[in-house]
C-alpha positions as CSV (number, residue, x, y, z in Angstrom):
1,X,0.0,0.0,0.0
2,X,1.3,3.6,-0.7
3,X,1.0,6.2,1.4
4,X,-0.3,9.3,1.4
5,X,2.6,12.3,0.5
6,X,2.4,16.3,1.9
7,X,3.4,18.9,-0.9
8,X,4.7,21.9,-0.6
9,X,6.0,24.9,-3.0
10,X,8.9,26.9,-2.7
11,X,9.3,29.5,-5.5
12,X,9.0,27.4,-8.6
13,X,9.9,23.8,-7.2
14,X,7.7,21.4,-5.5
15,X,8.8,19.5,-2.8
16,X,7.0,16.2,-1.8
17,X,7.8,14.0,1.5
18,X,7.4,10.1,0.7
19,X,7.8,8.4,4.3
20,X,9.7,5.3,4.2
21,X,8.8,4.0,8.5
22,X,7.5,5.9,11.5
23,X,9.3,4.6,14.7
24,X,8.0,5.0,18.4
25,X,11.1,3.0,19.7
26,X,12.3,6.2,22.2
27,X,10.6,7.7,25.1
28,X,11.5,11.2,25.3
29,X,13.8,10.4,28.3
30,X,15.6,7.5,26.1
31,X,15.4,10.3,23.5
32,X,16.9,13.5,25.4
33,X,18.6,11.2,28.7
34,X,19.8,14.8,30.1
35,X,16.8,16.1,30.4
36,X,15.4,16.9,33.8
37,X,12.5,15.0,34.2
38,X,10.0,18.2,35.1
39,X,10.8,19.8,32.1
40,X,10.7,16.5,29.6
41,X,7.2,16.2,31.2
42,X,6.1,19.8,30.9
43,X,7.5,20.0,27.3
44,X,5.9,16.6,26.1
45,X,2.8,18.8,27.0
46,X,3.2,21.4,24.9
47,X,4.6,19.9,21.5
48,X,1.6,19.9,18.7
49,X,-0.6,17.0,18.1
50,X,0.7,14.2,15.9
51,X,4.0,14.4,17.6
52,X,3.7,11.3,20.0
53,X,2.3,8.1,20.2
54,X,-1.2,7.4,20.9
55,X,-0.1,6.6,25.1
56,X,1.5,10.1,25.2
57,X,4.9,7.9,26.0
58,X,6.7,7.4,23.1
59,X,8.0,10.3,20.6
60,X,7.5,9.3,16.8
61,X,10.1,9.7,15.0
62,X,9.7,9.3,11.0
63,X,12.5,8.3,8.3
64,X,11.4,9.9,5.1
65,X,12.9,11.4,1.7
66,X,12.0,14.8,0.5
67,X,11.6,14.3,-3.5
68,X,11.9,18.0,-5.3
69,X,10.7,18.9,-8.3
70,X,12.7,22.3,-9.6
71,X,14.0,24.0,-13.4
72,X,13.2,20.0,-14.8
73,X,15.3,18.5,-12.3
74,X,14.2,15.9,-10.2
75,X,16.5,16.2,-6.7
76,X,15.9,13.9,-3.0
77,X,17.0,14.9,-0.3
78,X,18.2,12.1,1.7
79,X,17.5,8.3,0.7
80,X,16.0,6.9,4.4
81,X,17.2,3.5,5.1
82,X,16.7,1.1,2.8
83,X,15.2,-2.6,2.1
84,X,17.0,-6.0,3.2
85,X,19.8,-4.7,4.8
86,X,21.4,-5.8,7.6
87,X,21.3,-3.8,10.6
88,X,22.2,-6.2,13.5
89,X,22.8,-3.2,15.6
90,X,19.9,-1.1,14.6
91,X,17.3,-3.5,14.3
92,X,14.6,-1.1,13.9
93,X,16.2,-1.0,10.3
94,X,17.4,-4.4,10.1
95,X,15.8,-6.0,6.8
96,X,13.5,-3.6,6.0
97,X,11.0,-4.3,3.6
98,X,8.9,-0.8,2.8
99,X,6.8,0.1,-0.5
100,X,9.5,3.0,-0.6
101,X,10.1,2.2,-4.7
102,X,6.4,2.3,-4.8
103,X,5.1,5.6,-3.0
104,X,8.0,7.0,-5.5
105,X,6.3,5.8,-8.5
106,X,3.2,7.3,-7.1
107,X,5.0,10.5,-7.5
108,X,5.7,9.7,-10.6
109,X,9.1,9.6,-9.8
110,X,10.9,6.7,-11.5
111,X,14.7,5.9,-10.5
112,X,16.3,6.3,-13.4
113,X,15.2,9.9,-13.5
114,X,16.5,11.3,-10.6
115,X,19.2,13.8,-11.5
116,X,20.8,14.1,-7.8
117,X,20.8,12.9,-4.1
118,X,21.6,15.1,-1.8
119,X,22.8,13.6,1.6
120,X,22.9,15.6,4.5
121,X,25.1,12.9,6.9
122,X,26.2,9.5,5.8
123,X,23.7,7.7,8.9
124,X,22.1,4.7,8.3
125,X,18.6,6.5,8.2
126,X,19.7,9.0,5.3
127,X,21.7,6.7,2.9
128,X,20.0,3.2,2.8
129,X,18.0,3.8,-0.8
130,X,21.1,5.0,-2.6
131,X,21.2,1.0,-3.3
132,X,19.4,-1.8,-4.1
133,X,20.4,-5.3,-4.0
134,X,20.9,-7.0,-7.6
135,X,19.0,-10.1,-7.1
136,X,21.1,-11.9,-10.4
137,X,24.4,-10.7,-9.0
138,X,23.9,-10.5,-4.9
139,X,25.5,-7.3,-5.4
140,X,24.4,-4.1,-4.3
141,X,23.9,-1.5,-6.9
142,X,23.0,2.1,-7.4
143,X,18.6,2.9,-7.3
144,X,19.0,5.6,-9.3
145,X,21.8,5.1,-11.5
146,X,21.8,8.9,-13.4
147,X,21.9,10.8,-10.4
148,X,25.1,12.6,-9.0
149,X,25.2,11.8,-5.0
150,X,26.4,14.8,-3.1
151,X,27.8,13.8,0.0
152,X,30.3,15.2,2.8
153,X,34.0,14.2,1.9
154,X,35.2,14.3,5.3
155,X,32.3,11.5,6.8
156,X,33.0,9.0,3.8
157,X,36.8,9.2,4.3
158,X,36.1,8.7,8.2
159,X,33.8,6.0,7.9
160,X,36.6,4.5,5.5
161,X,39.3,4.9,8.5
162,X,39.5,1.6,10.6
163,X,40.6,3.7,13.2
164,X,36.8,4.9,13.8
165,X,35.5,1.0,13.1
166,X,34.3,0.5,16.8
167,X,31.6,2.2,19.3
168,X,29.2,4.6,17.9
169,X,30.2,4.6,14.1
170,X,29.8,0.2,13.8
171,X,26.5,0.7,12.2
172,X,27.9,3.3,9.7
173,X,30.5,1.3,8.5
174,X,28.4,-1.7,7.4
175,X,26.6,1.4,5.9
176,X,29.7,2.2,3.8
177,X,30.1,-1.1,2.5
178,X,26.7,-1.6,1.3
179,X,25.3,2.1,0.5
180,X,27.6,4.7,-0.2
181,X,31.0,2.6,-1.6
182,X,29.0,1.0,-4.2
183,X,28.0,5.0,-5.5
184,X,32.1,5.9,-5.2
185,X,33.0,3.1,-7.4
186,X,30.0,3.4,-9.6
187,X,30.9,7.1,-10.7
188,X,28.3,8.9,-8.9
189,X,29.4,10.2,-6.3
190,X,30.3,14.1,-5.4
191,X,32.4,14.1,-2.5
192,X,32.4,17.7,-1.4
193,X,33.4,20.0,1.6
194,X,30.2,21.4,3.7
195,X,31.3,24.7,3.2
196,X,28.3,26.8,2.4
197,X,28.6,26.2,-1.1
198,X,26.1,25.8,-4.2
199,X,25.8,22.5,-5.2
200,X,24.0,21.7,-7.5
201,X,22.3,25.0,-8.7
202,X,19.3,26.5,-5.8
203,X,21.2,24.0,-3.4
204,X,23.4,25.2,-0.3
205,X,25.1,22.5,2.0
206,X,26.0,24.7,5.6
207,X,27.9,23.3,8.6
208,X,25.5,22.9,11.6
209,X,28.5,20.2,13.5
210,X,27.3,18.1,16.0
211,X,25.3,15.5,15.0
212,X,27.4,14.0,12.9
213,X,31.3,14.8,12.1
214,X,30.4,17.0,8.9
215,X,26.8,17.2,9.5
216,X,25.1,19.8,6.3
217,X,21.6,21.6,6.5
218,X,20.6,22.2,2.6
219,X,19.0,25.3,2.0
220,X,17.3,25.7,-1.1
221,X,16.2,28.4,-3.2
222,X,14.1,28.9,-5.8
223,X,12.1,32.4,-7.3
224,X,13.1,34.3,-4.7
225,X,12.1,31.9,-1.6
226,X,13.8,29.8,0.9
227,X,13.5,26.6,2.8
228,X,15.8,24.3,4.9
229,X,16.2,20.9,5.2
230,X,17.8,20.2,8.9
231,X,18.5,17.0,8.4
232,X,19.5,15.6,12.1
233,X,20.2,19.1,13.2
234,X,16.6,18.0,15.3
235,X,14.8,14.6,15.8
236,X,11.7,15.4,17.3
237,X,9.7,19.1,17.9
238,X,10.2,18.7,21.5
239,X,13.9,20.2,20.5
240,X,12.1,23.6,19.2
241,X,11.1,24.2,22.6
242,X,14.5,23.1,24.4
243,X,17.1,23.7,21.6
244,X,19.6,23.0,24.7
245,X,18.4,19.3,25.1
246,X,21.0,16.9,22.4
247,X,19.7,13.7,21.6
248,X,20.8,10.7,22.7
249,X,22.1,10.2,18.8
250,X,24.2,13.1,18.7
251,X,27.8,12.6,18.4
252,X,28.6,15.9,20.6
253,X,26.8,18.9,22.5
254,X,28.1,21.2,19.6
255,X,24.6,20.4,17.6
256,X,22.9,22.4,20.1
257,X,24.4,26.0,19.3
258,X,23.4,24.9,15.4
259,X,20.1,24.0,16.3
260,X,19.6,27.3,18.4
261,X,21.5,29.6,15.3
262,X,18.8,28.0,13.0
263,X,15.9,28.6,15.1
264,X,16.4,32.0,15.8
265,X,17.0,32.3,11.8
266,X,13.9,30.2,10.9
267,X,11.9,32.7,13.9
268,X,12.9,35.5,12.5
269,X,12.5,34.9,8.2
270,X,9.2,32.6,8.8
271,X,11.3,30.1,7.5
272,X,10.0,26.7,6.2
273,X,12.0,24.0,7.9
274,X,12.0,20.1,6.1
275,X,13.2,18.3,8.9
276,X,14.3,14.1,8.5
277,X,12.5,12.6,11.5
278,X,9.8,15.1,12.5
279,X,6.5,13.1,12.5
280,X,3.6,13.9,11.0
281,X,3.5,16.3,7.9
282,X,7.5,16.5,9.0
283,X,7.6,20.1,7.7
284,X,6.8,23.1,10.0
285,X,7.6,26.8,10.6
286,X,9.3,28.3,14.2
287,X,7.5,31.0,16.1
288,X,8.6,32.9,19.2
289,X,7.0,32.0,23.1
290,X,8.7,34.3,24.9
291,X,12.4,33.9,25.1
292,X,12.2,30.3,23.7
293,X,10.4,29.2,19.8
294,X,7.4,27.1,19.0
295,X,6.9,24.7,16.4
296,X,3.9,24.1,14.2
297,X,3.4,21.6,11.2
298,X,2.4,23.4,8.1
């Protein structure tokens, strides 16, 4: 069964979310484990509807791709996390089998017409549909085999270094091997600094560190008009409210300065903001309550 996608326009583009999974595997104090308990509670409270579980006690979390649709080009952002691969130490994503392919096609989007991915970290969650495995040869080959991949130089050439092959980066080396090597070798791949530059036209990869070791926010623009995809920059609205509180998948507390420089940006320019795990419609704009920001799904 397909599922149902949320549009929006920017300038002249389109941009469409296809979900791939919607997990409720964190509570927000598994989620945010420095979080004072008052606060989690009194925050929980306030985020909008559709941003926990039915019991109030888990936070959903989606995995998603944004597809856009600008000047003829057909762009995603981020690739979610992929079918039938092995995830023995994320097992939410272990052997996934998701009408991804399918909900594309419903776009009208078929894989050999994508001109680009655009990754904003090379996680498990953001990489997993750059391949697909090749049932004649057991191999594992590129989904959408015109399309340049834009990705961080720095993350592939660290998950390449043994040195970083144990603790927190285990799962994104068997990522490597099976979703982003196979792009290198096929040709596809743009290995690029996150610098701020434009790459490919309308398309802006800027350093928000913290998350990940070169972790990009893409802003895009087309006709005059802006949005933002955050990647992991946030998981889950309850960080709108408490830009201080780091997830418990952050690789250090310098994500929170980014997430606060953002939020004051997106406040301030009623910015749209694409996140990659927000539930529900999983875009949104930032308003101001009091000294602190307020999300609401648009």
């Amino acid at each position: 069964m397909t599922r149902q996608a949320h549009h929006y326009r920017v300038g002249d583009a389109t941009i469409s979310c296809v979900r791939e999974v919607l997990l409720a595997n964190f509570t927000p104090a598994t989620l945010f484990p420095d979080a004072p308990a008052s606060e989690l509670a009194e925050a929980v409270a306030r985020v909008p509807p559709g941003s926990m579980d039915t019991s109030g006690e888990h936070a959903l979390l989606s995995v998603h791709t944004w597809v856009v649709r600008d000047r003829g080009r057909t762009i995603l952002v981020d690739t979610g996390a992929g079918n039938g691969k092995s995830r023995p130490f994320t097992p939410y994503f272990d052997h996934l089998e998701t009408s991804f392919l399918a909900d594309l096609a419903a776009l009208g989007v078929k894989p050999e017409e994508v001109d680009y991915v655009l990754v904003t970290h090379l996680h498990v969650d953001h990489v997993g549909w750059n391949t697909r495995l090749d049932p004649a040869s057991g191999r594992w080959v590129p989904t959408f085999p015109r399309a340049r991949h834009v990705m961080s130089r720095v993350e592939y050439e660290l998950y390449l270094d043994p040195a970083h092959q144990t603790g927190r980066h285990k799962t994104s080396h068997l990522v490597q091997k099976d979703s982003v090597t196979p792009i290198v070798e096929a040709g596809l791949a743009d290995l690029i600094e996150i610098d701020g530059r434009e790459h490919p036209a309308g398309f802006f990869f800027e350093p928000t560190p913290g998350h990940s070791a070169a972790h990009a926010c893409i802003r895009f623009r087309s006709a005059g008009e802006e949005a933002l995809f955050t990647g992991d920059l946030m998981h889950h609205p309850l960080q709108v409210l408490r830009p201080e509180w780091c997830s418990i998948l952050d690789a250090s507390e310098e994500a929170a300065p980014a997430r606060r420089r953002v939020l004051e940006e997106a406040a301030e320019r009623d910015l749209l903001l694409l996140t990659a795990h927000f539930p529900a419609t999983s875009a949104g704009r930032v308003g101001r309550d009091g000294d602190g920001f307020a999300w609401a799904f648009a």
